[in-house]
C-alpha positions as CSV (number, residue, x, y, z in Angstrom):
1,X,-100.9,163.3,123.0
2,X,-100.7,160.1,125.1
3,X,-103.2,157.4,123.4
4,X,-102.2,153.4,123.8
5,X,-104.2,150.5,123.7
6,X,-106.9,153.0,123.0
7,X,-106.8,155.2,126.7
8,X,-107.1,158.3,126.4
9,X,-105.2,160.7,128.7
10,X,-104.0,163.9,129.6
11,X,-100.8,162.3,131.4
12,X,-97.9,161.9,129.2
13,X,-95.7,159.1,129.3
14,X,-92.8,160.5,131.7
15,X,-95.6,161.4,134.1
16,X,-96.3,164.9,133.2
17,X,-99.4,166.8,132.7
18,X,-100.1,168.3,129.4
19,X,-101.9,171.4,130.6
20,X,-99.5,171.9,133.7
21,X,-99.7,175.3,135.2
22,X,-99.6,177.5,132.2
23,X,-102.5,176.0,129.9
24,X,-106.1,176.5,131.1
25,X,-107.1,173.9,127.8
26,X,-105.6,171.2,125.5
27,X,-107.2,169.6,122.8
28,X,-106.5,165.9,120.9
29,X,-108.2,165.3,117.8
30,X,-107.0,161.6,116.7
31,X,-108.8,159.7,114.1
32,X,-108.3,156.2,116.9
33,X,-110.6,157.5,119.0
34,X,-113.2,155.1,118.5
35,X,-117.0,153.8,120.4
36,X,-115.3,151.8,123.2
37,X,-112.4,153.8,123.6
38,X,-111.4,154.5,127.4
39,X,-111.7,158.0,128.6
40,X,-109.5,159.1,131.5
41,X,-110.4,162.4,133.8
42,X,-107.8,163.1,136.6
43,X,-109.0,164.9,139.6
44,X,-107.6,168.5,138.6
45,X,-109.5,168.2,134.9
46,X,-112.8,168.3,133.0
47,X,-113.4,166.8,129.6
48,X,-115.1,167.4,126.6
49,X,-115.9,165.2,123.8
50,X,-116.9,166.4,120.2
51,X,-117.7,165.1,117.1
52,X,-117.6,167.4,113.7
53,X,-118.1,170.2,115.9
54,X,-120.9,168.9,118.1
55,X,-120.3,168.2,121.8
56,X,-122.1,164.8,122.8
57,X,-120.5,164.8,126.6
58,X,-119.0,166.8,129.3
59,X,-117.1,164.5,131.7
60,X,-115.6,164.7,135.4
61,X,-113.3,163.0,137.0
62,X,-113.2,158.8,136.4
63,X,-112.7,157.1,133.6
64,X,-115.2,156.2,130.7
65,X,-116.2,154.0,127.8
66,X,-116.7,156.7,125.2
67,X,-120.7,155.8,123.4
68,X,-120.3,158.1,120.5
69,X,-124.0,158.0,118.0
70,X,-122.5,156.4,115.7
71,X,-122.4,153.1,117.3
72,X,-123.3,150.9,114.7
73,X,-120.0,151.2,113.7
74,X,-118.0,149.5,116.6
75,X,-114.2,149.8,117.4
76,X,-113.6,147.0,116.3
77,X,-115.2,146.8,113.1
78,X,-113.8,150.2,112.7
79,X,-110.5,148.6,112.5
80,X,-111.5,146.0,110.5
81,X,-113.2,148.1,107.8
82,X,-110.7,151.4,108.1
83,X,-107.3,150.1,109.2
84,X,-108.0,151.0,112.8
85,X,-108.8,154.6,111.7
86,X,-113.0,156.0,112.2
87,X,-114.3,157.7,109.4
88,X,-115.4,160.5,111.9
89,X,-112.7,162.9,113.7
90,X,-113.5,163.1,117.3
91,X,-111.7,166.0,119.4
92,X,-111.5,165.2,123.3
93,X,-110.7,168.4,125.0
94,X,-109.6,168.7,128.8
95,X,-110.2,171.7,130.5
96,X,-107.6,172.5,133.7
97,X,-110.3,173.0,137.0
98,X,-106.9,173.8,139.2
99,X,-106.5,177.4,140.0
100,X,-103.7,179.3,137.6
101,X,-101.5,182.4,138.4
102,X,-101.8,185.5,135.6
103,X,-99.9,188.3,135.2
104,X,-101.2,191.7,133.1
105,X,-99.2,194.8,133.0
106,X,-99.3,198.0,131.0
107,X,-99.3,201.6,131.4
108,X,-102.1,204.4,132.7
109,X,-101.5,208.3,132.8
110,X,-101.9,210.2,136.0
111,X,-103.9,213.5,136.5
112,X,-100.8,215.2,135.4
113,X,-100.4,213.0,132.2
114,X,-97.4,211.6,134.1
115,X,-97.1,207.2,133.3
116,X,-97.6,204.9,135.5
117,X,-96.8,201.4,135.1
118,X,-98.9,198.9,136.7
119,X,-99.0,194.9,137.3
120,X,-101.8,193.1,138.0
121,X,-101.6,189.2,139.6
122,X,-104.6,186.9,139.6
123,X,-105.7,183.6,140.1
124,X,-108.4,182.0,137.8
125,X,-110.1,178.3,138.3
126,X,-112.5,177.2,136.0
127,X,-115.4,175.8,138.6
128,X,-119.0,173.2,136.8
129,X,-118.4,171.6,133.7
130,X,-120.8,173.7,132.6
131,X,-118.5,176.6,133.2
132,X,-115.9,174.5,131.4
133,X,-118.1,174.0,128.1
134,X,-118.6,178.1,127.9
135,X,-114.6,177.9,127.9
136,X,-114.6,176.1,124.6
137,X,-117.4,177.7,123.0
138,X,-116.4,181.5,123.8
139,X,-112.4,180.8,123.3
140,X,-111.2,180.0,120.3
141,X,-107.8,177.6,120.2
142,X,-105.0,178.8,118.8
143,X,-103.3,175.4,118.0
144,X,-103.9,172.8,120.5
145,X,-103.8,174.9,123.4
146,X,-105.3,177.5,125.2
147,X,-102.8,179.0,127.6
148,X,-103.0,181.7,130.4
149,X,-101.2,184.6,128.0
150,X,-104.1,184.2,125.6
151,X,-105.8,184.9,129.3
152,X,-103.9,187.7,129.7
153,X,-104.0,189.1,126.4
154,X,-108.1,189.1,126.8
155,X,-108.5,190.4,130.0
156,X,-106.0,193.4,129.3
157,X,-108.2,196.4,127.9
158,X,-110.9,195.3,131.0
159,X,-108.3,195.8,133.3
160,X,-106.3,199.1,131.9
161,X,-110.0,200.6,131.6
162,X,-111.0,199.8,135.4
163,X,-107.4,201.5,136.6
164,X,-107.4,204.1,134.3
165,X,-111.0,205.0,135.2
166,X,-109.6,206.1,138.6
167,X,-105.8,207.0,137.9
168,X,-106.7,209.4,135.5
169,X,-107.9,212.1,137.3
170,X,-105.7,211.4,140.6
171,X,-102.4,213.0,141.2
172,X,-99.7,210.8,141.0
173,X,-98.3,211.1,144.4
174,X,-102.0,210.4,145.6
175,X,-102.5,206.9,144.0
176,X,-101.2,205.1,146.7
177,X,-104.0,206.2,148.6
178,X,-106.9,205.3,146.1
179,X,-105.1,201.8,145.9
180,X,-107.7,199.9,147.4
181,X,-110.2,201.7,145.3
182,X,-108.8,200.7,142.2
183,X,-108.3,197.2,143.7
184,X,-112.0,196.5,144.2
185,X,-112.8,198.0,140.6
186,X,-110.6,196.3,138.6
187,X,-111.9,192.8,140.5
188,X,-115.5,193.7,140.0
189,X,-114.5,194.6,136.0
190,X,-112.5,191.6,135.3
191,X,-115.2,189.2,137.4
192,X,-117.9,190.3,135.4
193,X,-115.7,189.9,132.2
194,X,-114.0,186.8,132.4
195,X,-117.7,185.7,133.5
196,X,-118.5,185.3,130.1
197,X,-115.6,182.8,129.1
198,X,-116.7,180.6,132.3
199,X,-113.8,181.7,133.9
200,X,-114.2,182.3,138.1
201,X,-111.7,184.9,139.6
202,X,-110.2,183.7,143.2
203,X,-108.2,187.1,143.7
204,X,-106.3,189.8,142.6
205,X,-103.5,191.8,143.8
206,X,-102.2,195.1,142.3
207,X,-99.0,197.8,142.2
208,X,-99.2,200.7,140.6
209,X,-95.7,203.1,140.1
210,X,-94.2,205.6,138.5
211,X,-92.9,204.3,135.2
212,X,-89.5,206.5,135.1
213,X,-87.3,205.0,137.5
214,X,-85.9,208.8,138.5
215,X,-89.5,209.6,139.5
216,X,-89.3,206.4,141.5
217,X,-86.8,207.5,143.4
218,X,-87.9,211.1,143.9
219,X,-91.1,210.0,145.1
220,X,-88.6,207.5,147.7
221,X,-86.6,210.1,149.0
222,X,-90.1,212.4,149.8
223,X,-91.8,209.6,151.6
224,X,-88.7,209.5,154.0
225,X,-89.7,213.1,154.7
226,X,-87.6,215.3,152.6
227,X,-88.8,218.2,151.2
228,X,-88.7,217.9,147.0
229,X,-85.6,220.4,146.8
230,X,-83.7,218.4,149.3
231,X,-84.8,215.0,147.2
232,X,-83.7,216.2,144.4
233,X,-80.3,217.2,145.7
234,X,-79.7,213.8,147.6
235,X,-80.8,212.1,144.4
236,X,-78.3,214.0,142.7
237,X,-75.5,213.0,145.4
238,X,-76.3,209.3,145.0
239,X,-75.9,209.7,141.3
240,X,-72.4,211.8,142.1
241,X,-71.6,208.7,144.6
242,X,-72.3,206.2,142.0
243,X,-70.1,207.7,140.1
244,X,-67.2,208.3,142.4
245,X,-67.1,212.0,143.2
246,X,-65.6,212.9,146.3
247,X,-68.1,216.2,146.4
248,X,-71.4,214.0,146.7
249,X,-71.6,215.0,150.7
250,X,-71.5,218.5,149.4
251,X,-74.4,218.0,146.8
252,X,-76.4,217.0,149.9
253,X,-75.9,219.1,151.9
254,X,-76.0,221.9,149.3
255,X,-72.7,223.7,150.9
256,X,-69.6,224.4,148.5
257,X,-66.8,221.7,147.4
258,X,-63.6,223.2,148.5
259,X,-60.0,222.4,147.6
260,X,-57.2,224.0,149.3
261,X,-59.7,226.5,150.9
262,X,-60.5,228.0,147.3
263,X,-64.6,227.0,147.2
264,X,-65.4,225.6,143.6
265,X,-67.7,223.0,142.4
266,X,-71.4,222.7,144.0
267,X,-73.3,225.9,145.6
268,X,-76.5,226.7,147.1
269,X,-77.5,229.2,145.4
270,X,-80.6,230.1,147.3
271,X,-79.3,230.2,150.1
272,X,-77.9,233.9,150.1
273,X,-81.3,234.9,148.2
274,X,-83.1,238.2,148.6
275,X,-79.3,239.5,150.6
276,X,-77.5,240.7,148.3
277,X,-74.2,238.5,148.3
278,X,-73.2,236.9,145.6
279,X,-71.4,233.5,146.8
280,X,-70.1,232.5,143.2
281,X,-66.8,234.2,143.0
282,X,-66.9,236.8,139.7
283,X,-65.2,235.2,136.7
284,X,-61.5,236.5,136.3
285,X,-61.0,239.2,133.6
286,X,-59.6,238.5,130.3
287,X,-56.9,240.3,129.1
């Protein structure tokens, strides 16, 4: 809270903003804040004064003498009478009007009830002062601020319902395609919902993937054209090469590891199929 000489301000005293670019709201309740008292408004912000609950004024951007109803009793006589303290509590609340950066993620099931992690980025602004009053009077503070997690945290089951609407009976190597589909619901979903708060959504940007990072890279190593048997084995030679073993090339190609021209270690074993050979030497007897 930055009060002196009875200005009230959003600016703290090293010249930082207290809502920043994480806090859509702040709110200073200070029993100084007396008829007379100086209101400041930067550019970026919209203010709202109440008084035991009541709002008597929604300000933009200047600076004002706050005329509270209860003017009879001035600032200075307030002081006077109440050691600089007024008998009523008055709450100025700023409200941030610049446009904020919010990140939701979570999880939807594909067709095949296979998860998919998703991450949704959008930008909010909060537009008229009357939009900013419907901020305060839909959502509740929790403290002094009202940051863009609490955002987040609201917008989340509108968001997971708009993607899951459409993921759900799509096949998980088909989402990609239905992208823009999903895109355009889930704006149209969370428009209509953060409505309701005031709130105006700018845009919205979305990634949907595979949540197991194996299935990641199966899904890679297809897109580059390989057939799944043939991703699966050069997933498993980058594991083998991770690790060091000389036979990863073989994995690949799905030939046999030799050493010393005695074959051991990896085979193909379809490839002699429906033929009749048997390329996996017979184990020897044990006498």
């Amino acid at each position: 809270m930055a009060i002196a000489r009875q200005v009230i301000t959003s600016i703290l005293s090293d010249g930082t903003d207290m809502l920043g670019t994480k806090h859509i709201a702040v709110k200073i309740a200070d029993e100084s804040i007396v008829s007379g008292s100086l209101l400041t408004v930067e550019s970026n912000h919209f203010c709202v004064l109440k008084s035991r609950g009541a709002v008597l004024q929604v300000y933009e951007t200047g600076q004002y003498a706050i005329t509270t109803p209860d003017k009879p009793i001035l600032g200075s006589i307030a002081q006077g009478f109440f050691g600089g303290n007024s008998p009523w509590v008055y709450e100025v609340i700023y409200v941030n009007r610049s446009k904020l950066l919010i990140r939701s993620e979570g999880v939807a099931t594909s067709e095949e009830m296979a998860e998919m992690a998703y991450q949704v980025d959008y930008y909010i602004h909060v537009d008229t002062k009357e939009d900013a009053l419907q901020l305060i009077t839909h959502l509740p503070f929790n403290g002094h601020f009202i940051d863009t997690k609490e955002i987040a945290d609201y917008a989340g089951p509108a968001i997971e319902q708009s993607i899951n609407q459409i993921v759900q009976v799509t096949k998980m190597e088909d989402i990609n395609e239905h992208i823009s589909e999903v895109r355009e619901l889930a704006k149209n979903h969370l428009s209509e919902f953060l409505r309701t708060y005031g709130i105006t959504l700018n845009d919205l940007k979305i990634l949907i993937m595979p949540k197991d990072e194996r299935m990641r890279e199966l899904i890679s190593l297809q897109a580059m054209g390989l057939s799944p048997i043939e991703a699966v084995r050069y997933y498993l030679a980058l594991r083998m090469a991770d690790r060091g073993l000389i036979s990863a090339p073989n994995a690949a190609a799905g030939v046999p590891f030799s050493i010393g021209g005695a074959p051991t270690g990896f085979y193909d074993i379809t490839k002699d199929a429906g033929t009749g050979k048997n390329p996996i030497p017979p184990a020897p007897e044990v006498k």
